[in-house]
N, C-alpha and C positions, 0 to 999 in steps of 0.2 A: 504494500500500500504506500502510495507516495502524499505526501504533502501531510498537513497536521490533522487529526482526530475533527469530524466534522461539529458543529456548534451544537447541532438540539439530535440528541440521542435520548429518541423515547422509552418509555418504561411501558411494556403492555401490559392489562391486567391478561389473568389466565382465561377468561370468558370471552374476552377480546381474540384474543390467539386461536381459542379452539373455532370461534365463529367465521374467523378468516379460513381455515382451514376447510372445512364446511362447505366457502363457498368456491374455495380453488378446486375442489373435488365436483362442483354441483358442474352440470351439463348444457344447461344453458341460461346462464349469466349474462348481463352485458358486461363488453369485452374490457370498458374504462373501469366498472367493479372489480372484475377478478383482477386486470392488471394492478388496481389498490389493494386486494389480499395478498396477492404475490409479494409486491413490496412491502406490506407490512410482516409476513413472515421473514424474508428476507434480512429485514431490518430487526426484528426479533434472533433471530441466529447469529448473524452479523452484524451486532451494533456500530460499529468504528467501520463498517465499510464505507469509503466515499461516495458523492452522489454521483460522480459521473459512472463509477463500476459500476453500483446500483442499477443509474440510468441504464447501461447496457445488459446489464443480465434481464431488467423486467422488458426494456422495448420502450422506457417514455424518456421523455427531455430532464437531463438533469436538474434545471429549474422547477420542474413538476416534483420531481423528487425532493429536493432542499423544499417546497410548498407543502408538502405532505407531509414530510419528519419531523419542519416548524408545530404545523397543526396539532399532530400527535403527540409531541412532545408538552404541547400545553395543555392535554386533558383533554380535546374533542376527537374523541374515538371515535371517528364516523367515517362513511365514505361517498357518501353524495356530496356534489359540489353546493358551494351555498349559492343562495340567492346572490346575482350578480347587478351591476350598475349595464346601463343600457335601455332599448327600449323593451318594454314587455307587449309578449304577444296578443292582439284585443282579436275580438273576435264577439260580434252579440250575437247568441241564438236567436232569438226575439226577430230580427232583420231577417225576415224570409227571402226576399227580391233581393235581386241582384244589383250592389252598389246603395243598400239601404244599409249597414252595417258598416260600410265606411266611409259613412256620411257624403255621397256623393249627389 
């Protein structure tokens, strides 16, 4: 391993770990989840790996990786992305006709 011990080296609990496990095993996952149970076992075996090896063994951007290990390392054990900044998708039931729902 080159360079220094990376900054946020998370601690998983044991429910955490078996539930990652779980879903690298389940058959059909979407592909951004299981690639986040990968890396959090990974990162469980291998704490002091760096993100760029990381990055390479699971298949995402090492920035995604240092994103991840930050997160987990602060206590939100999750793996759905959060709500983001942008616009949100609109859409009214209500607007049957076409161009009534987007205010046209």
């Amino acid at each position: 391993m080159s360079g220094p011990s990376p900054a946020y080296q998370p601690e998983f609990p044991p429910e955490f770990v078996d539930q990652m496990a779980q879903i690298v095993r389940q058959r059909t996952v979407a592909h951004r989840i299981w690639q986040r149970a990968q890396l959090a076992l990974l990162l469980h075996q291998k704490p002091t790996i760096s993100n760029p090896e990381a990055a390479g063994e699971i298949g995402l951007h090492e920035n995604a990786v240092r994103c991840w290990r930050r997160r987990w390392a602060s206590g939100d054990f999750s793996l759905e992305d959060r709500a983001g900044r942008g616009r949100k998708p609109h859409f009214s039931p209500l607007g049957s006709r076409l161009g009534e729902s987007l205010g046209l």
